[in-house]
KOLVEXMAR-118228 format. One record per atom (N, C-alpha, C): x, y, z; residue in three letters. Coordinates in steps of 0.02 Angstrom, whole numbers, plus 50000, padded with zeros to 5 digits. Last residue first. Layout:
XYZALA/...
//
This chain:
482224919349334UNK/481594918949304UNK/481584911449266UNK/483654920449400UNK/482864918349445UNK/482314917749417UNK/484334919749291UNK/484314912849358UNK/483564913949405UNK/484064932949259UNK/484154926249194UNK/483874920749280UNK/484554941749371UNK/483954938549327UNK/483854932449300UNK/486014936849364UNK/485514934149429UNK/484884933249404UNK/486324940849245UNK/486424935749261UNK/485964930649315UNK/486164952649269UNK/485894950549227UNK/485874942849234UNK/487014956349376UNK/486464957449405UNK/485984953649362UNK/488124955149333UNK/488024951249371UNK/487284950549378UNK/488274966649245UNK/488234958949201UNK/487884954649266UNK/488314974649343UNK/487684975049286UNK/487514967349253UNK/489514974449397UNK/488804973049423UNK/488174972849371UNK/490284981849259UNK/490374971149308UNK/489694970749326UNK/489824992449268UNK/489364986849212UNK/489584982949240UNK/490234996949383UNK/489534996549373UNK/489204991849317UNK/491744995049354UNK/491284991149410UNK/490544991249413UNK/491885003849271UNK/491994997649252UNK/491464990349294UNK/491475018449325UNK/491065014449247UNK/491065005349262UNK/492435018249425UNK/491515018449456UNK/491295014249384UNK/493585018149354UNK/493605012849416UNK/492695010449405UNK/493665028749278UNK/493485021949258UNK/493405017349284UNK/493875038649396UNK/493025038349353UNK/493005031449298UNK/495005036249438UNK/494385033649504UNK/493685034149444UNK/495645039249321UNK/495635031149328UNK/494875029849370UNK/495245049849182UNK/495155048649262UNK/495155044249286UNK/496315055549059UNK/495945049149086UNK/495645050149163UNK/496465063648916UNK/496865063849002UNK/496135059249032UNK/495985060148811UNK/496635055248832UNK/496605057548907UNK/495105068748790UNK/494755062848801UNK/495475058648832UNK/495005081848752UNK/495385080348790UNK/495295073048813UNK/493945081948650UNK/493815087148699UNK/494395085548733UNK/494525071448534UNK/494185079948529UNK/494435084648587UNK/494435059948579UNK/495105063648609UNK/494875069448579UNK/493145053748503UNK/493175053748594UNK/493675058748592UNK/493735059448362UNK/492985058948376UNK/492945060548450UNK/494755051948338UNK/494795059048361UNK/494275061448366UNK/494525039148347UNK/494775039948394UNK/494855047248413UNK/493645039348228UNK/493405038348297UNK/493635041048344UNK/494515042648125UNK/494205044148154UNK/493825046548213UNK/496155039348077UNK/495695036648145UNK/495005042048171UNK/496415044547980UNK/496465037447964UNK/496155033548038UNK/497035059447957UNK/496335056247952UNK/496175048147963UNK/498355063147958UNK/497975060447911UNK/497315057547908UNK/498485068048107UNK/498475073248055UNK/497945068247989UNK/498935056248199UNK/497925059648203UNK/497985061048138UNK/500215059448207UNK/499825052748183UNK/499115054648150UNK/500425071748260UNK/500575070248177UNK/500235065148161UNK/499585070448393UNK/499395075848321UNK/499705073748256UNK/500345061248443UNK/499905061948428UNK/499595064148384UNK/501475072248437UNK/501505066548406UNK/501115063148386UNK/501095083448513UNK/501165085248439UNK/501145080648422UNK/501045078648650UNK/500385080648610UNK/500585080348522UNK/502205075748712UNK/501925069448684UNK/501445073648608UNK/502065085448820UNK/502705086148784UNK/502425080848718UNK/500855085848891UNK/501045092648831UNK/501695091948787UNK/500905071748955UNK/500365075048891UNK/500675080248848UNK/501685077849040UNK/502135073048988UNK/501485074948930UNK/501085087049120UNK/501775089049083UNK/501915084149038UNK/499935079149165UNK/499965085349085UNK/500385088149086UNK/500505070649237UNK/500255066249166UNK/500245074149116UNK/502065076349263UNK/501565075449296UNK/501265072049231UNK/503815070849299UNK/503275075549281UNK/502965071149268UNK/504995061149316UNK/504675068949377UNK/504365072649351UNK/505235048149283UNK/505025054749228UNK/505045060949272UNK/504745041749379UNK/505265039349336UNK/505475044849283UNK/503725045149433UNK/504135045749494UNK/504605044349445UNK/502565042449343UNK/502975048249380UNK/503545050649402UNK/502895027549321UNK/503015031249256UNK/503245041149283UNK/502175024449444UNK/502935022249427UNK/503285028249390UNK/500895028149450UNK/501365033249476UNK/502135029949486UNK/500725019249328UNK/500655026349312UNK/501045031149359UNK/500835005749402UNK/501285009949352UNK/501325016749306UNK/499905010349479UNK/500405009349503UNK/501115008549451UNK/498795007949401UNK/498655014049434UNK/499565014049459UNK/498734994549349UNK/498755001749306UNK/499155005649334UNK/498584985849481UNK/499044988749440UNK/499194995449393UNK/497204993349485UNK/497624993849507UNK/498374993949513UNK/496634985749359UNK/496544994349371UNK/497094997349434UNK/496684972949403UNK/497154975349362UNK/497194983849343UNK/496044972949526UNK/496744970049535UNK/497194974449483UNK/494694972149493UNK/495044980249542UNK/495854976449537UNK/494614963549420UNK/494704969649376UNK/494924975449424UNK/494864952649497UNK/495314950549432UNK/495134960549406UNK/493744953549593UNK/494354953649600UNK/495004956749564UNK/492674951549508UNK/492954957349534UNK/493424957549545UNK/493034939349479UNK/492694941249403UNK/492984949749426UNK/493004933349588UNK/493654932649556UNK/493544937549491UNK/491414934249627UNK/491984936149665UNK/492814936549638UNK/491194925349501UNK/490904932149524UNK/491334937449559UNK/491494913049540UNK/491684917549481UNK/491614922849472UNK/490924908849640UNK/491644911749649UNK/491874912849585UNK/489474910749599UNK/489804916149666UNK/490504916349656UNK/489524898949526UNK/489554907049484UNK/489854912549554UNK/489864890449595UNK/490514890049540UNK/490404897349547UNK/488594888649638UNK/489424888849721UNK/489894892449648UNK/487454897649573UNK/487894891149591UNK/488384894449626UNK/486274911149626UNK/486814910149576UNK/487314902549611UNK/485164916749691UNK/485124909949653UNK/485604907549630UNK/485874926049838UNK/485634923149758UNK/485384919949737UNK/486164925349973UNK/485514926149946UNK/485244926049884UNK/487674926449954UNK/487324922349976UNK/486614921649955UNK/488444937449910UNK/488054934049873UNK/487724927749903UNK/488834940950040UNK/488554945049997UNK/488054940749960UNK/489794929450045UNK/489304929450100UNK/488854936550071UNK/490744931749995UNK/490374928049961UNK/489924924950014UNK/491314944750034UNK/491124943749979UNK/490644937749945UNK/491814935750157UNK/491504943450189UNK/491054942450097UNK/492604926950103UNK/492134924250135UNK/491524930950135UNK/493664938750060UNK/493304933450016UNK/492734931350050UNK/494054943250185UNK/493774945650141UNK/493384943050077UNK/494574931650238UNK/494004934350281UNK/493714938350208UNK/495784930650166UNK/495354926250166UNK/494594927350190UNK/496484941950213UNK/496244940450151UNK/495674933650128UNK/496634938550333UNK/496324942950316UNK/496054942550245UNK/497514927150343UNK/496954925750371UNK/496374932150336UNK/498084920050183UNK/498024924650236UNK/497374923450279UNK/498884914750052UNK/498604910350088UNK/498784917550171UNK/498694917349893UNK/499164920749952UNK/498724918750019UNK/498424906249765UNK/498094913549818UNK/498744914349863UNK/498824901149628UNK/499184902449686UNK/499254907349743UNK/497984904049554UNK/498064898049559UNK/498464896049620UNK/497914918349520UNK/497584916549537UNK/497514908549562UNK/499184931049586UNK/499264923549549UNK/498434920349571UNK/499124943949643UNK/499284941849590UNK/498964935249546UNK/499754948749764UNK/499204945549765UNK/498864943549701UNK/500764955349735UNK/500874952149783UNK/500204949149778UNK/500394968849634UNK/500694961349630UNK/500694955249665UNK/499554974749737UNK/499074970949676UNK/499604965849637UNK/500444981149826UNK/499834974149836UNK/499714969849763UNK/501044989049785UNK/501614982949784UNK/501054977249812UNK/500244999749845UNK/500304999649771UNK/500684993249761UNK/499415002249979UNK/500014997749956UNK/500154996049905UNK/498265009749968UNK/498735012150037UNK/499525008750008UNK/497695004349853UNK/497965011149850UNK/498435014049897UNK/497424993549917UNK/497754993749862UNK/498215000249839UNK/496314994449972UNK/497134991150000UNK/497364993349967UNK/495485002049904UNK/495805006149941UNK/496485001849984UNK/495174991649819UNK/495364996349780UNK/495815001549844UNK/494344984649938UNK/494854981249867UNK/495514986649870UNK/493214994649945UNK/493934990950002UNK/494474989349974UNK/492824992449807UNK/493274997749842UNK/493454998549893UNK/492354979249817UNK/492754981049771UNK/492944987349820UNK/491304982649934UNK/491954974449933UNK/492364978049887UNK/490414988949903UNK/490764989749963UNK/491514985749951UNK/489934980949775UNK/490324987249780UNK/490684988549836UNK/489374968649849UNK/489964968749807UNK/490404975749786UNK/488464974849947UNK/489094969849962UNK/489444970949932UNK/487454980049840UNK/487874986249898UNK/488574980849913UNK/487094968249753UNK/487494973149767UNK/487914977649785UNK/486474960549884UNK/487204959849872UNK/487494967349813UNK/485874969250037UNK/485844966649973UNK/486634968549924UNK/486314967450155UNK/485884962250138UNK/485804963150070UNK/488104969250195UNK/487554974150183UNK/486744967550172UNK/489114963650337UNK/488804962650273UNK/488014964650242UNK/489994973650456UNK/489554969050433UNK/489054967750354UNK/491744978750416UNK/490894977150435UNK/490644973550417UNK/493104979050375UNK/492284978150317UNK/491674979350346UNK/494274987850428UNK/493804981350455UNK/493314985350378UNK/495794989850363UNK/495144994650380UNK/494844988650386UNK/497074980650416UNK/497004988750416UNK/496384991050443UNK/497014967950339UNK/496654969950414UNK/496664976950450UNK/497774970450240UNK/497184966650242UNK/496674967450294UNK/499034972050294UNK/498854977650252UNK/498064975250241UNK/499444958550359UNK/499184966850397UNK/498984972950362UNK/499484949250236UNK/499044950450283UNK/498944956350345UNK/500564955950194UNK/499764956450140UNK/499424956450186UNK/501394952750285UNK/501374961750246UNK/500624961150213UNK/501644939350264UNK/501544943250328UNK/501124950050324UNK/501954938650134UNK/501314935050146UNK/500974939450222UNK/503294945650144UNK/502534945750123UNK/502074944650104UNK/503904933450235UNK/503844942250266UNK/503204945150196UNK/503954922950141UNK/503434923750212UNK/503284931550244UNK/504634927550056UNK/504204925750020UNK/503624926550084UNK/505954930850122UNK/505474934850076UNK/504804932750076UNK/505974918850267UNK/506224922150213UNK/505954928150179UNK/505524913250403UNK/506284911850367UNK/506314914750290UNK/505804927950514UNK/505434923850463UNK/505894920550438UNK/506444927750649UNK/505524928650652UNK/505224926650574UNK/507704924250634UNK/507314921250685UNK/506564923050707UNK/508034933350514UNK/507664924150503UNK/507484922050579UNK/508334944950559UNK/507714943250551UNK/507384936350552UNK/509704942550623UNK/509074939650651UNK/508524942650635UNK/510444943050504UNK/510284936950526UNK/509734936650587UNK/510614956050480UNK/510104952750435UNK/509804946950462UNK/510524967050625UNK/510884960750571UNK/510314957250542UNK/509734981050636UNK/509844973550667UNK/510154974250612UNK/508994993750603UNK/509654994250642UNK/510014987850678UNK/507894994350503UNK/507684993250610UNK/508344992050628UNK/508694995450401UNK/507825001950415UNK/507635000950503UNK/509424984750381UNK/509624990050384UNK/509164996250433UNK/508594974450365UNK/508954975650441UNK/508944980950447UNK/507714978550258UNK/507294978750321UNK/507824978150391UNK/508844977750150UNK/508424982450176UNK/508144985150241UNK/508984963450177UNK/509544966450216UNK/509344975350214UNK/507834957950110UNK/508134956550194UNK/508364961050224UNK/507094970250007UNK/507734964850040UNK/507444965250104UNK/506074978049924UNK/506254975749989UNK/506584969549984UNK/506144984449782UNK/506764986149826UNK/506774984549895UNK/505034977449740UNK/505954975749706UNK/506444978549761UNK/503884979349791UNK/504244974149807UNK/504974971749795UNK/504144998349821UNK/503864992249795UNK/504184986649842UNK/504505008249897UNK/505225006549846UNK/504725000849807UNK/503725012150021UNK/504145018049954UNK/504375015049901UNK/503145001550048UNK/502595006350004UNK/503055011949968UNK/504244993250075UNK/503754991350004UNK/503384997749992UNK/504525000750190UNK/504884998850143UNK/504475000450078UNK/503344998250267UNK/503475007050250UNK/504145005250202UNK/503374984250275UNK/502954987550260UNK/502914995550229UNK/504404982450367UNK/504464977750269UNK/503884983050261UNK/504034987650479UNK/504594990350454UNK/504564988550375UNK/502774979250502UNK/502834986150496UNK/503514991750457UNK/503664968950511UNK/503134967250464UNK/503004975450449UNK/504544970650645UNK/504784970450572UNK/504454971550530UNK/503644974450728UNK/503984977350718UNK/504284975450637UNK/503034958950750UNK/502594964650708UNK/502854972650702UNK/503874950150790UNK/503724950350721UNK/503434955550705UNK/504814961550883UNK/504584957750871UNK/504224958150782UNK/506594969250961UNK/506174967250895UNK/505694960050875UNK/506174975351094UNK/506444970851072UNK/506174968651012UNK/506964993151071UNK/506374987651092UNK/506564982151061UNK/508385002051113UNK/507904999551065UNK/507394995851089UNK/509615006151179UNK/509205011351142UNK/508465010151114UNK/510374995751231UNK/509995000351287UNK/509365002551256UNK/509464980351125UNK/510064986451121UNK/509704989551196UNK/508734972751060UNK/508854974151105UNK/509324975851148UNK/509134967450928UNK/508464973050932UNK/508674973651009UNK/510044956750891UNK/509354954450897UNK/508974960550901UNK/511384965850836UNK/511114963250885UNK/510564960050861UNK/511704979150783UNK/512014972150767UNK/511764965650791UNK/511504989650848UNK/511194989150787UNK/511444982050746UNK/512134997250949UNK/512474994650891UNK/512284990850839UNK/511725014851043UNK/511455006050990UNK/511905003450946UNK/511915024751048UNK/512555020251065UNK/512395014551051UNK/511415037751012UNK/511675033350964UNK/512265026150994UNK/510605041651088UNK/511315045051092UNK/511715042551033UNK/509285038251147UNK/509345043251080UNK/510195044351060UNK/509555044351306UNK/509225039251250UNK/509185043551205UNK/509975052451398UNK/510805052751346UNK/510315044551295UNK/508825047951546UNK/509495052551523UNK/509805047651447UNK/507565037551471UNK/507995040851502UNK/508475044651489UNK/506465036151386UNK/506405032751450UNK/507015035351489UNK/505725044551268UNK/506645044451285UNK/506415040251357UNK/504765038051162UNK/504555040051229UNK/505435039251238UNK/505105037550989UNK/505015033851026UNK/504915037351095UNK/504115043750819UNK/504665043550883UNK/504535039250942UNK/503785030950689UNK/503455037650746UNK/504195037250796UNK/503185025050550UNK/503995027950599UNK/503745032750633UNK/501765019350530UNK/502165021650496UNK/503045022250567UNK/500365012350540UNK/500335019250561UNK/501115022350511UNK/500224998750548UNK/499655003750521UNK/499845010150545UNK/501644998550661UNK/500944993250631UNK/500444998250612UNK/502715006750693UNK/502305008550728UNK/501725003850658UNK/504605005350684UNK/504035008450652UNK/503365003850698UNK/505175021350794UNK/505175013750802UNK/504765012850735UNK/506625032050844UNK/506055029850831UNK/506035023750811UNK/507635031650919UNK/507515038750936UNK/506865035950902UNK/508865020450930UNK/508295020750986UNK/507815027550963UNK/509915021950833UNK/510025026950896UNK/509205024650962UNK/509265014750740UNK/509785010450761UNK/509835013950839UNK/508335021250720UNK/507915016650708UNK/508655012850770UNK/509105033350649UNK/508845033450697UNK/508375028450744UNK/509865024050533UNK/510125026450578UNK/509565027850664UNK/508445022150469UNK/508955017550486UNK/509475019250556UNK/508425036150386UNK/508055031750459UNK/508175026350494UNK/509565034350305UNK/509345038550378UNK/509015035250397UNK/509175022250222UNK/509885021450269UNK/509685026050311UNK/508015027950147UNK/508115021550209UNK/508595019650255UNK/508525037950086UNK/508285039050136UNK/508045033450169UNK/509455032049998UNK/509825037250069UNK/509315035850107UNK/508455023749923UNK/509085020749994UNK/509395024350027UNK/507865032049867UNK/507485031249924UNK/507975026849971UNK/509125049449826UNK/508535040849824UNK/508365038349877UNK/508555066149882UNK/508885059349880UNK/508395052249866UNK/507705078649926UNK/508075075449851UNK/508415068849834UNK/507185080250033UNK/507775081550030UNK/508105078149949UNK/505875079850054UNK/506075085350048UNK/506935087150042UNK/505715068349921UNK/505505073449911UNK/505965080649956UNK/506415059850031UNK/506735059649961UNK/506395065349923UNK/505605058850134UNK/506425061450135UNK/506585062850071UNK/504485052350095UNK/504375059950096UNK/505205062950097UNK/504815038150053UNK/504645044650016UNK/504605053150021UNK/505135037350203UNK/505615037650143UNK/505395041450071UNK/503915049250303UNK/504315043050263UNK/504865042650219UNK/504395058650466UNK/504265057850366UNK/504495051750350UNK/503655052850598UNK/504245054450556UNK/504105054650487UNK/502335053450695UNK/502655049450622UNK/502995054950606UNK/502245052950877UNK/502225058850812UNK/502665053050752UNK/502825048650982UNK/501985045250958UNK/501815048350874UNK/503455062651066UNK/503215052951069UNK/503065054851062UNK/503645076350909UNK/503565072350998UNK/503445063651002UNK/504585085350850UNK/504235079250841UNK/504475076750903UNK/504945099450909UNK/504685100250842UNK/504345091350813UNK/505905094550995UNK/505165094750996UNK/504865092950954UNK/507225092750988UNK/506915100051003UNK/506235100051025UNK/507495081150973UNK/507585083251034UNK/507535091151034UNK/506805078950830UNK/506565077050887UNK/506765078250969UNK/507515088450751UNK/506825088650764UNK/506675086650815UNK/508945082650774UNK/508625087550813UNK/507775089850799UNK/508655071950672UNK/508535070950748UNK/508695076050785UNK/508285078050559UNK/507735076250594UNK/507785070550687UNK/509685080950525UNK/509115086650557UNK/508435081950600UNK/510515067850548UNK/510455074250609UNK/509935079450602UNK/509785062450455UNK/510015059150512UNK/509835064350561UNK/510445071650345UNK/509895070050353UNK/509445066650427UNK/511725067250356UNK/511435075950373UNK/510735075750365UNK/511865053850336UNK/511885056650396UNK/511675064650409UNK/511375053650211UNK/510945050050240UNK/511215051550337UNK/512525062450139UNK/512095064250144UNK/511375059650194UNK/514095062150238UNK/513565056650196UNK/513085063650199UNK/515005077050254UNK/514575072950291UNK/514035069450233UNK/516085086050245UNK/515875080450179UNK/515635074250212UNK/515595101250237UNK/515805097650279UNK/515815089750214UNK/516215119550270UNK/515945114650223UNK/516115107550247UNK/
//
């Protein structure tokens, strides 16, 4: 019996994964989320493991992709003799550039959100001192601005459909699919007065209001239009992210908590005093489909729009 950390027995299986095989160069490592599933631990054990192996040289994280193993370039790499104190350029390691880190803040935020990325998180997760991250950002606030913008440039848009419609849908569930890859987006992009000043994100807007180009609709209505969407895949999104908060906070599912909840419901309902409401929840009406309120919501947005456009061209 041993009274080995748990973020080091963790450590060691999946680094004999990798000097067995079982994960080759180029192969993604389980995420922090996934550690914490198959091994039960919070998501700081499982940032401290990988950490570790991040420190040993054995993997790197990898821009749109995640923690993949690294190519051993030679005898006894991997050995752990990195000291992880350094700038990144250890025997074991690469030299840590900005888009190493941004990748690293990145598989952070998507397990823990924005609350649980620190500075000293992101040393920890790439095996540096805190202090030389600041020699690629000088703080939070820039590392995700950094993060929005590579989560932005992920999936390309293509080229712009000709009729705006198709544009604006295309546009919204691009939206909807950043969003979904990075649940800690729809905060981070938040403040309407105070855009998040990106190149990607910015493209996307333009990409959107180059849709509506062919309208009749004023410079104001296009960017009301465009914010009009924005503002509802933003907050469905949120939703969506404190729903799998509420999961991950509870460890049961919406119809395990539904079945525990139901009777309460039911006592309220019992007196009659809401109709309506037991009118829709009859058939099961509470268990909700977000992606099916997503399609409703966005079709009447477009609807209004579309009315709108009328109105302007007659």
């Amino acid at each position: 019996m041993t009274n080995e950390p748990p973020y080091l027995a963790i450590a060691a299986e999946l680094r004999r994964r990798i000097r067995s095989g079982e994960l080759s160069p180029g192969d993604r490592v389980p995420s922090t989320r996934a550690v914490t599933r198959e091994w039960g631990v919070a998501m700081a054990t499982a940032t401290k493991a990988l950490g570790v192996l991040r420190q040993e040289g054995l993997v790197r994280p990898e821009p749109g992709v995640g923690t993949v193993v690294v190519a051993r370039t030679r005898p006894g790499a991997g050995s752990g003799t990195g000291s992880g104190t350094g700038s990144g350029t250890g025997p074991d390691t690469e030299p840590l550039s900005r888009e190493r880190l941004v990748a690293a803040a990145l598989e952070l935020a998507d397990a823990e959100g924005l609350n649980g990325l620190t500075m000293r998180r992101v040393a920890t997760a790439l095996g540096v001192s805190t202090m030389t991250l600041y020699r690629h950002v000088p703080g939070k606030a820039e590392l995700v601005r950094l993060m929005a913008d590579a989560a932005c440039g992920e999936v390309p848009l293509g080229p712009v459909p000709p009729e705006w419609r198709v544009g604006l849908e295309r546009g919204a569930r691009w939206l909807r699919g950043v969003y979904a890859r990075h649940r800690w987006m729809a905060h981070a992009m938040a403040s309407f007065t105070r855009p998040v000043a990106t190149r990607n994100a910015m493209a996307y807007t333009e990409w959107v209001l180059r849709s509506l180009r062919g309208t009749p609709l004023t410079h104001t209505e296009k960017l009301h239009a465009h914010l009009l969407i924005f503002a509802y895949v933003q907050g469905l999104s949120m939703a969506d992210d404190l729903e799998e908060q509420a999961r991950q906070d509870t460890g049961i599912s919406d119809g395990e908590w539904m079945e525990q909840n139901e009777p309460r419901f039911d006592a309220i309902q019992a007196g009659g005093s809401y109709p309506e409401l037991n009118s829709v929840t009859s058939g099961g009406g509470f268990g909700l489909d977000l992606d099916a309120l997503f399609e409703f919501g966005l079709q009447r947005t477009l609807d209004g729009i579309a009315s709108m456009i009328d109105e302007t061209s007659g």
